[in-house]
C-alpha positions as CSV (number, residue, x, y, z in Angstrom):
1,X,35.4,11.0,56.4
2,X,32.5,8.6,55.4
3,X,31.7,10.9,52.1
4,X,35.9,10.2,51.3
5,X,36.0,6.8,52.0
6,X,32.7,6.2,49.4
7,X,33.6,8.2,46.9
8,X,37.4,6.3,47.0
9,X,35.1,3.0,46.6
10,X,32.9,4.6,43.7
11,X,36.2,5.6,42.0
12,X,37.8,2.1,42.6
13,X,34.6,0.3,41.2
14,X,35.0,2.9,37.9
15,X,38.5,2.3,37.7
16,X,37.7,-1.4,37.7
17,X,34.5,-1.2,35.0
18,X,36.9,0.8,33.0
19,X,40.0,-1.5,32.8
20,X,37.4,-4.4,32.0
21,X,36.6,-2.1,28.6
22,X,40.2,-1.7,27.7
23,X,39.7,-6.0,27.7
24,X,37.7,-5.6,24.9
25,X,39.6,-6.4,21.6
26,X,39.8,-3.8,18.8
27,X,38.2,-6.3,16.3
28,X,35.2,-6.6,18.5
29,X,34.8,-2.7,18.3
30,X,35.6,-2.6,14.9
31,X,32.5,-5.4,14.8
32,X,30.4,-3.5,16.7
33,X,30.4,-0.5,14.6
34,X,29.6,-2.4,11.8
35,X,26.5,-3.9,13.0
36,X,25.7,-0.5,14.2
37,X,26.2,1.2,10.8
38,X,24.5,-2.0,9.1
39,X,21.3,-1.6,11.6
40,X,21.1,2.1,10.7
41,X,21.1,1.5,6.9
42,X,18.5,-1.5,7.5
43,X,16.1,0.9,9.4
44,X,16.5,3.6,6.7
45,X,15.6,0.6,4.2
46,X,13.0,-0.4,6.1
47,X,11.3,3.1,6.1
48,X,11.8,3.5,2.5
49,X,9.9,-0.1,1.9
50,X,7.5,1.3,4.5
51,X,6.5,4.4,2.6
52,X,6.4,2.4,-0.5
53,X,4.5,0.2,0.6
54,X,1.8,2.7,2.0
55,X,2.0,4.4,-1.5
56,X,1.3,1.1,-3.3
57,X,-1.9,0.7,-0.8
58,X,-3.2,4.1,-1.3
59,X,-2.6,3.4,-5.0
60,X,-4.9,0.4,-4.5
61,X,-7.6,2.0,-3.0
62,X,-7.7,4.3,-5.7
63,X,-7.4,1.8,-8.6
64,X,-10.6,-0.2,-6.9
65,X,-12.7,3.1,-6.8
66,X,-12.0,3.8,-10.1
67,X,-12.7,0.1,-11.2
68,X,-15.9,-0.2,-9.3
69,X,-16.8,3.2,-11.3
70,X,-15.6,1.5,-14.6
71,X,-18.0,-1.2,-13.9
72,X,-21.0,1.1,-12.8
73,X,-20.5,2.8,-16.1
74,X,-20.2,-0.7,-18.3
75,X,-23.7,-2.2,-16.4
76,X,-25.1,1.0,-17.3
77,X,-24.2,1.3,-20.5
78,X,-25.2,-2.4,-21.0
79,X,-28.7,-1.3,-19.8
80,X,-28.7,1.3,-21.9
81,X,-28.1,-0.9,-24.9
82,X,-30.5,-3.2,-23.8
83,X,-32.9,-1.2,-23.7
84,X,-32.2,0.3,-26.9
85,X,-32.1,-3.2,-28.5
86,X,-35.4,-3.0,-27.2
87,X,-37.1,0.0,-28.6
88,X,-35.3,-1.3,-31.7
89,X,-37.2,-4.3,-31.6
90,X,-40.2,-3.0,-30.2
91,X,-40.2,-0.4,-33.5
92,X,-39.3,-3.7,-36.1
93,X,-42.5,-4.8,-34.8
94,X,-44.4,-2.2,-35.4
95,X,-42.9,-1.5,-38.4
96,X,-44.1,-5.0,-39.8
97,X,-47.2,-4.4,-38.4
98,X,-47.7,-1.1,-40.5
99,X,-46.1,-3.2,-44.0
100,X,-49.0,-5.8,-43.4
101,X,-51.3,-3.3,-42.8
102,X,-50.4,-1.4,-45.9
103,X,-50.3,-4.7,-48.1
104,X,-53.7,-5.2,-46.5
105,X,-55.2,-1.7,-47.8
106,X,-53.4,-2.3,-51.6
107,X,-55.3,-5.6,-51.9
C-alpha cells in the first residue's frame, strides 16, 4: 500500500509541475527559442573568430621569422659591403702608392 500511496504523491507533484508549464505564455516560448537559436549562431561565430584568430597568430609568428631572417640577411649584406668598401679603399691606397712610386722612378 505504501509503494501506491507514493507513487499517487509523485504523480500529483508531476501533475502539479506540469500544469505550472502550461502557465507559461506562448510568447515566452516563442522567446525562448530565439535566444536559443541566437546563442547557437553566436557560438558558431565565436568559433569562426576563434580559428581566425589563431590563423592570424600563426601567421604572425611566421611573418616575424621571416623578418628577423630579412634583417640577418640586410646586416650581413651591409657587412659585406662594408667590407668591400674597405678592400676598395684599402686598394685606392695602394694604388696611389704605386702612381707615386712610378712618378718617382720617371723623374
Amino acid at each position: 500500500m505504501k509503494s501506491i500511496s507514493e507513487k499517487e504523491k509523485k504523480l500529483l507533484e508531476t501533475l502539479d509541475k506540469l500544469k505550472k508549464l502550461e502557465k507559461i505564455k506562448p510568447e515566452k516560448i516563442l522567446e525562448l527559442e530565439n535566444l536559443a537559436s541566437q546563442k547557437n549562431q553566436l557560438e558558431i561565430e565565436k568559433k569562426e573568430i576563434v580559428n581566425r584568430y589563431n590563423l592570424l597568430q600563426q601567421e604572425n609568428v611566421i611573418l616575424k621569422q621571416k623578418f628577423d631572417e630579412f634583417k640577418k640577411r640586410e646586416i650581413q649584406e651591409k657587412k659585406k659591403e662594408d667590407e668591400f668598401s674597405e678592400k676598395i679603399d684599402e686598394l685606392n691606397q695602394e694604388t696611389d702608392n704605386l702612381m707615386e712610386e712610378i712618378d718617382k722612378w720617371q723623374m
